[in-house]
C-alpha positions as CSV (number, residue, x, y, z in Angstrom):
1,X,94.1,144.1,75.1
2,X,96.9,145.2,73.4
3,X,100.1,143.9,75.1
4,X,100.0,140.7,75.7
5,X,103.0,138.5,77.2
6,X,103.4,135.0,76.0
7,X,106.2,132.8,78.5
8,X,107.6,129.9,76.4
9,X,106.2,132.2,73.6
10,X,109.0,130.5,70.8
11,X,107.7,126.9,71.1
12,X,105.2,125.1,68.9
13,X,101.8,126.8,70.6
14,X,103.2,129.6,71.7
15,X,104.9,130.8,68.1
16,X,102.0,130.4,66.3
17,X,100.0,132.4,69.0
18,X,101.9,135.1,68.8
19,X,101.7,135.1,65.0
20,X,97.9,135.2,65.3
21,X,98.2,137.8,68.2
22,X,100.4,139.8,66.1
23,X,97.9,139.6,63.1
24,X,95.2,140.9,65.0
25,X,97.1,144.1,66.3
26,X,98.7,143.1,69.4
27,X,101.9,143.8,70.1
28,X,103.9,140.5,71.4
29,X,106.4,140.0,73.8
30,X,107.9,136.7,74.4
31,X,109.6,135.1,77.3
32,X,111.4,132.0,76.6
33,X,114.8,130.3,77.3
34,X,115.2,128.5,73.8
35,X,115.6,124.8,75.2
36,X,118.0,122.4,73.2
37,X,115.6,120.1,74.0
38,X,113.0,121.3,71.6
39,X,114.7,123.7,69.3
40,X,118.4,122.2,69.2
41,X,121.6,123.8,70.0
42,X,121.6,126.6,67.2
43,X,118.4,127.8,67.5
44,X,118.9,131.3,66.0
45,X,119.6,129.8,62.8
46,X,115.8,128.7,62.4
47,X,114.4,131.0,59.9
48,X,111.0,130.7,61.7
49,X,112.7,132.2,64.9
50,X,113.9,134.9,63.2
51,X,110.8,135.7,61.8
52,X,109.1,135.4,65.1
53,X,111.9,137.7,66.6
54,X,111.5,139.8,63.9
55,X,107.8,140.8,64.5
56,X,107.8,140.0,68.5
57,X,109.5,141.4,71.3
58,X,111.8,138.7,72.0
59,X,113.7,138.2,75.7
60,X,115.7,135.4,76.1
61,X,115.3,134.2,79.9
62,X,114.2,131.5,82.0
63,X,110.4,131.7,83.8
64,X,112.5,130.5,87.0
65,X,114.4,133.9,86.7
66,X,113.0,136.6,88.9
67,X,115.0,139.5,86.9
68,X,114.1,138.2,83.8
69,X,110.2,137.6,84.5
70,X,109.6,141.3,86.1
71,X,111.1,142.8,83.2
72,X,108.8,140.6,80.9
73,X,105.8,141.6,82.8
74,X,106.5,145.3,82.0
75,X,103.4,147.4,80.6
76,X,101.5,144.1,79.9
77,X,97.6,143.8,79.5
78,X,97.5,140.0,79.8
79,X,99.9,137.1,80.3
80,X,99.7,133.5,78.6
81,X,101.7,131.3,80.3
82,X,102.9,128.4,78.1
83,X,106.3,127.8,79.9
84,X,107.0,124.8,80.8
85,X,108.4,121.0,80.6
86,X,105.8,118.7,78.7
87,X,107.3,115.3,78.8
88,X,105.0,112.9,80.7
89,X,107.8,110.1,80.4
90,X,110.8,112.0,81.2
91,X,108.5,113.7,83.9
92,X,109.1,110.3,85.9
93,X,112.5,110.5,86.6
94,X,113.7,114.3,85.8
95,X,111.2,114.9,88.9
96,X,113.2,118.7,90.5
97,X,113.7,119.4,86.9
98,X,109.7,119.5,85.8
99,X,108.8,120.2,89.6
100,X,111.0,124.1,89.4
101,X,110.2,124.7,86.0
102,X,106.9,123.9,86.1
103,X,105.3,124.6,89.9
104,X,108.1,126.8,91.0
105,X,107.8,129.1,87.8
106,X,104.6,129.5,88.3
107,X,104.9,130.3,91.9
108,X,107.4,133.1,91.0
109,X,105.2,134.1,87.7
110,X,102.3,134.9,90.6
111,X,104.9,136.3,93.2
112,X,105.9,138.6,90.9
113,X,102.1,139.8,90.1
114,X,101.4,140.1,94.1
115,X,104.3,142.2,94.2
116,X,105.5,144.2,91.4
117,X,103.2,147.6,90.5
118,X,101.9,145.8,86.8
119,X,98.6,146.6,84.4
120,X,97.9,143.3,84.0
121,X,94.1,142.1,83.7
122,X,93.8,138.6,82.3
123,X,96.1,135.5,83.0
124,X,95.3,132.3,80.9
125,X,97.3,129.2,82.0
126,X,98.3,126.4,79.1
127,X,97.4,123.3,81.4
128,X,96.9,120.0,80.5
129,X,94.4,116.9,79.8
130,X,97.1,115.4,82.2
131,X,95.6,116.6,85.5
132,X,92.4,113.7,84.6
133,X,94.7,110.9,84.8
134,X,92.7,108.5,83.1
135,X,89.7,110.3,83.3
136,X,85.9,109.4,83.5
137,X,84.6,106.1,82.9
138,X,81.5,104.0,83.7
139,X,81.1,100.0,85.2
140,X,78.7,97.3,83.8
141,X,76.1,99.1,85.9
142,X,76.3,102.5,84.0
143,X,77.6,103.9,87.2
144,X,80.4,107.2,86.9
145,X,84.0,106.3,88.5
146,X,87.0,107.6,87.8
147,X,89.9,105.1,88.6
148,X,93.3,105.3,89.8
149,X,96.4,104.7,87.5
150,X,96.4,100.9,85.8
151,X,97.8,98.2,87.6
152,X,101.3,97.2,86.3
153,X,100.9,93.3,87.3
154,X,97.6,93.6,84.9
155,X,99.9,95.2,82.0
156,X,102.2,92.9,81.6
157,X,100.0,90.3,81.3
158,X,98.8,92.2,78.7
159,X,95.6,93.6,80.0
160,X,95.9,97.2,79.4
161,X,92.5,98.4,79.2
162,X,90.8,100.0,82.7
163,X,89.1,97.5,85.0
164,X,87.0,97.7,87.7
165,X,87.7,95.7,90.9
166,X,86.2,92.5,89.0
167,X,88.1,93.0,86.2
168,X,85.4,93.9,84.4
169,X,86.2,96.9,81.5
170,X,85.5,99.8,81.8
171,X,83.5,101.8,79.0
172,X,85.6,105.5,78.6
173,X,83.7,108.7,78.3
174,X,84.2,111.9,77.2
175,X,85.8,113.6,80.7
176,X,84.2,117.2,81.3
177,X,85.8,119.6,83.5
178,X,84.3,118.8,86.7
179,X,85.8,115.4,86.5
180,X,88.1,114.3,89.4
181,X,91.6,115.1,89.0
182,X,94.1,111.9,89.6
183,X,97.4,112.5,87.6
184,X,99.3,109.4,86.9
185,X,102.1,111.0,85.4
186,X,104.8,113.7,87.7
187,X,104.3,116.5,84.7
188,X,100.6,115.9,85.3
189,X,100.7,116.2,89.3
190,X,102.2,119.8,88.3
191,X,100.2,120.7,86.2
192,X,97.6,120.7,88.6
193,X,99.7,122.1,90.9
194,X,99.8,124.8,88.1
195,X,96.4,125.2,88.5
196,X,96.1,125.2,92.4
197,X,98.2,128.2,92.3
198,X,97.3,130.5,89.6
199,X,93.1,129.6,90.8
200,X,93.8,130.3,94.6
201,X,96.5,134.0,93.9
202,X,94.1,135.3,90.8
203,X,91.2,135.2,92.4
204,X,92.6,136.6,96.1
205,X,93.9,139.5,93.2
206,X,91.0,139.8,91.6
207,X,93.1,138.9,88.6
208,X,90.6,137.7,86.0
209,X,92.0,134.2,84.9
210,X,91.6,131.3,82.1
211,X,92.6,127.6,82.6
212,X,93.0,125.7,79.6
213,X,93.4,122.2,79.4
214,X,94.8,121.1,76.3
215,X,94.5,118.3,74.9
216,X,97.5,116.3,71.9
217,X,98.4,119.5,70.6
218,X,99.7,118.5,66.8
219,X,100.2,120.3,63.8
220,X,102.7,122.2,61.7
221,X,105.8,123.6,63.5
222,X,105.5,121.1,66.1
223,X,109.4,120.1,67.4
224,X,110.8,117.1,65.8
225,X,114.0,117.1,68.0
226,X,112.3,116.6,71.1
227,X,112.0,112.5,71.8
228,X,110.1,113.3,75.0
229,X,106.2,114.8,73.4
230,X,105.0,114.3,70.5
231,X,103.8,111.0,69.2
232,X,103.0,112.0,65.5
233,X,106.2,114.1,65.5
234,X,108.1,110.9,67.1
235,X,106.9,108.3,64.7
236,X,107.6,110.9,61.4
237,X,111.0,111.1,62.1
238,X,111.5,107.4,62.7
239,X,109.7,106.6,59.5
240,X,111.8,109.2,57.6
241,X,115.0,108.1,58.9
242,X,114.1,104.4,58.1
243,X,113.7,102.9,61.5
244,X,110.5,100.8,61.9
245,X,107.8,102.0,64.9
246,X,107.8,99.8,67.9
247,X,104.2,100.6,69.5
248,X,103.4,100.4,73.0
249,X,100.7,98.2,74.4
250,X,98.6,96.6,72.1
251,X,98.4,100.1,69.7
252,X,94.8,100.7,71.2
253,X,95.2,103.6,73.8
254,X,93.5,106.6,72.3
255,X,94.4,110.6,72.2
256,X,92.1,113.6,71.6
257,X,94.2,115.0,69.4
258,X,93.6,118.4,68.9
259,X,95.7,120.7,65.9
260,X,97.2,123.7,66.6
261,X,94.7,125.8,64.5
262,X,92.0,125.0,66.5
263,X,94.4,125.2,69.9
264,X,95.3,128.9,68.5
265,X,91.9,129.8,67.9
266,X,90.5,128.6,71.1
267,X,93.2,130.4,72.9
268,X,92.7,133.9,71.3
269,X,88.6,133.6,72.5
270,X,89.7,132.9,75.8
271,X,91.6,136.0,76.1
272,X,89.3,137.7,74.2
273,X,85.8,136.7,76.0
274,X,84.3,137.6,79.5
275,X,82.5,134.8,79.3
276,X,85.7,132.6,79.8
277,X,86.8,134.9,82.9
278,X,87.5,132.6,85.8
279,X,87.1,129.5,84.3
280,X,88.8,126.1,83.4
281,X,87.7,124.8,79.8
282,X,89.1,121.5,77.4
283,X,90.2,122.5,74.5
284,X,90.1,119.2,72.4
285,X,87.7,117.7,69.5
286,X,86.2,115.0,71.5
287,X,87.4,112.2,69.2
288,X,89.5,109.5,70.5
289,X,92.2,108.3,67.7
290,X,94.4,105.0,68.5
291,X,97.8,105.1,68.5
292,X,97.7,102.2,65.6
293,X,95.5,104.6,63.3
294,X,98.1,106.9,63.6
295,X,101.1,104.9,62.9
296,X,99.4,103.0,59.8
297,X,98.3,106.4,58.5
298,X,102.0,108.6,58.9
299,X,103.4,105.5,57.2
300,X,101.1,105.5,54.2
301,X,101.3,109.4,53.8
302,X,105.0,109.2,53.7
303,X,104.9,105.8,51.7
304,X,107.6,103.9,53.3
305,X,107.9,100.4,53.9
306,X,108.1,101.0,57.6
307,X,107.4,97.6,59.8
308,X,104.6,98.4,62.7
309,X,105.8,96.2,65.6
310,X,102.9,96.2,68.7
311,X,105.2,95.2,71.2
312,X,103.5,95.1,74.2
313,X,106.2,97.6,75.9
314,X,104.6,100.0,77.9
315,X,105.1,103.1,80.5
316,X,104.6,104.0,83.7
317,X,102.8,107.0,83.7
318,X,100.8,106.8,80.4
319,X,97.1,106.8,80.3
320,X,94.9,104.5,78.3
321,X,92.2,106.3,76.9
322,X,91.1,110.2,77.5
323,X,88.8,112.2,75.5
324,X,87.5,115.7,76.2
325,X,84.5,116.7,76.3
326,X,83.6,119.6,74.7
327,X,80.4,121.3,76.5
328,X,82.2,124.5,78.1
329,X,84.5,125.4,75.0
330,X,81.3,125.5,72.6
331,X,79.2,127.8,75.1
332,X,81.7,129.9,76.8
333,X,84.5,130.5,73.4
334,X,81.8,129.7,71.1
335,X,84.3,127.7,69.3
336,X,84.4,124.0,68.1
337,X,87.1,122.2,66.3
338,X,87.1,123.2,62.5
339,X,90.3,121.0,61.5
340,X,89.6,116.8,61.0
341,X,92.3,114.7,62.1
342,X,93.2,113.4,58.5
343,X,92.9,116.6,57.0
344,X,95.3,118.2,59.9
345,X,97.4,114.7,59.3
346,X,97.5,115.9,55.5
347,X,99.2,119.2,56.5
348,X,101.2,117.9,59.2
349,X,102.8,115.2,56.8
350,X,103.5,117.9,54.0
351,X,105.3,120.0,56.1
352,X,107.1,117.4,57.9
353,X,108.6,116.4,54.1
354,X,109.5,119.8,53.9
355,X,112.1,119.8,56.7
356,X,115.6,118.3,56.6
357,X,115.9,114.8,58.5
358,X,117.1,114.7,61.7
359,X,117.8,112.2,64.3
360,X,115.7,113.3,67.6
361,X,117.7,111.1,69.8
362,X,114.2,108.3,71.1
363,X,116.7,105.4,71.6
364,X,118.1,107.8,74.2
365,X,114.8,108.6,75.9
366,X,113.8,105.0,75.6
367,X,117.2,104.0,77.4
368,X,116.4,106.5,80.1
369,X,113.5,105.1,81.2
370,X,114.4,101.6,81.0
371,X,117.6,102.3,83.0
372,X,114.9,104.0,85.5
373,X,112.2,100.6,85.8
374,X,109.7,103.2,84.0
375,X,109.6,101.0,80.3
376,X,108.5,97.9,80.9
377,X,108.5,95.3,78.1
């Protein structure tokens, strides 16, 4: 497959996607509507933009757009669709915002397919370890459940871990893809819905499909304007711009995070093997990483004298634990993680130092959700 059509092709997965693709012969074109929420109001001055416009076809224009999507479509062999809002906080209360972006561009994405004369033969959707909720889990009696969101009476008593209807704990395990779905979190309800609708049009098409759930995507190139995603990007510019890291809960909630290397990589087989055809795979490293081990770790790469405070805040929406398990990616991508979380830290940090400081406006967010009974503390 030659042409391939990335939508949100000029954010942090999608650029360096379309590097790769573009490296292995592909000719790139990108739908995306540069949001000042993640690249900041000028972002033609980024010199990586430029260099991904210079080696992409680049249109500027909104997945909700019908005009701008059919054009994007044109002559296209496959379609990765990466467009969309990612913020499971701001998810909460921007609820028409992430519900049209996300569902409704989706919906006209696959109305356009049904409907316009294209040569496409391959969709992969960019979903998310969101649609699990919290995931899979097992009782004292080694018995599988998957529970509901976490009660907020429990949390601010400071029990955040998942209990059973005893209040026992509950032991986390790695959540395959056959796993009930229960979002806690409005960006993770569409997700799903994301997934409802590109499963159920692709295959009344025939249109040979990919879902893939991503896990916490980091690495180099990752936005560090946007105060809404990104906890190692977060917590580096508030370290950088001396402001000490207030950490929710009691620091212990743990994140598959996954770099964007490996993310790439993953994403390239998918498109590449038949294998994956018509199937929903994690892309993670199955490795759960507290949210502690990562603040202790950005402050001693960037050696400041940054002040850790567990707070015991929390949100509505978060998960506590999720890790993915890894079964599917290995046999149908033959692909497992390559990059280690500290080396991938290493990188992230170095590049990070390389970029001028800037202020990405959390106070902001944090008010938000206060002001909206979705920050508790």
């Amino acid at each position: 497959m030659k042409n391939i059509l990335i939508t949100g092709g000029a954010g942090f997965i999608g650029s360096d996607l379309a590097f790769k693709l573009v490296d292995l012969g592909c000719h790139v074109t990108i739908l995306d509507s540069l949001s000042e929420q993640i690249h900041g109001k000028n972002p033609k001055n980024s010199e990586a933009l430029k260099n991904l416009f210079s080696k992409t076809n680049f249109i500027k224009g909104d997945i909700t757009d019908r005009e701008s999507v059919e054009k994007a479509i044109q002559n296209q062999d496959a379609i990765i669709h990466l467009a969309a809002e990612t913020g499971t906080g701001q998810s909460m209360y921007e609820i028409e915002k992430y519900n049209y972006v996300n569902v409704y561009g989706t919906a006209l994405l696959m109305d356009v397919l049904v409907n316009k004369k294209n040569s496409v033969k391959k969709f992969i959707l960019a979903s998310s370890r969101a649609v699990y909720g919290e995931g899979k889990y097992q009782n004292e009696n080694s018995e599988v459940v998957f529970p509901d969101h976490r009660n907020v009476e429990l949390m601010e008593k400071g029990i955040f871990e998942m209990t059973d209807e005893k209040g026992k704990i509950l032991e986390n395990l790695p959540t395959d893809e056959n796993s009930k779905l229960r979002p806690v979190s409005f960006y993770g309800l569409t997700k799903l819905q994301q997934e409802q609708i590109v499963e159920n049009i692709c295959r009344s098409i025939q249109l040979n499909f990919v879902i893939l759930r991503y896990q916490n995507v980091y690495g180099v190139g990752q936005s560090l304007k946007n105060p809404y995603t990104g906890i190692l990007s977060i917590f580096s510019t508030q370290i950088l711009n001396g402001e000490n890291l207030n950490i929710f809960e009691d620091g212990l909630p743990t994140r598959d995070f996954v770099n964007i290397d490996d993310t790439v990589e993953a994403t390239v087989r998918a498109l590449e093997k038949d294998l994956a055809n018509n199937q929903i795979i994690n892309v993670g490293t199955g490795i759960g990483t507290t949210v502690l081990n990562v603040a202790e770790n950005l402050v001693k790469k960037y050696k400041k004298n940054t002040a850790i405070n567990i707070s015991g805040d929390f949100r509505i929406g978060d998960i506590r634990h999720n890790v993915a398990s890894l079964k599917k990616m290995k046999e149908l991508l033959d692909f497992g993680p390559k990059v280690g979380f500290e080396n991938g830290l290493d990188h992230f940090a170095d590049w990070v130092l390389a970029q001028p400081i800037e202020e990405n406006m959390l106070s902001k967010s944090l008010k938000e959700m206060q002001e909206k009974g979705f920050l508790k503390s």
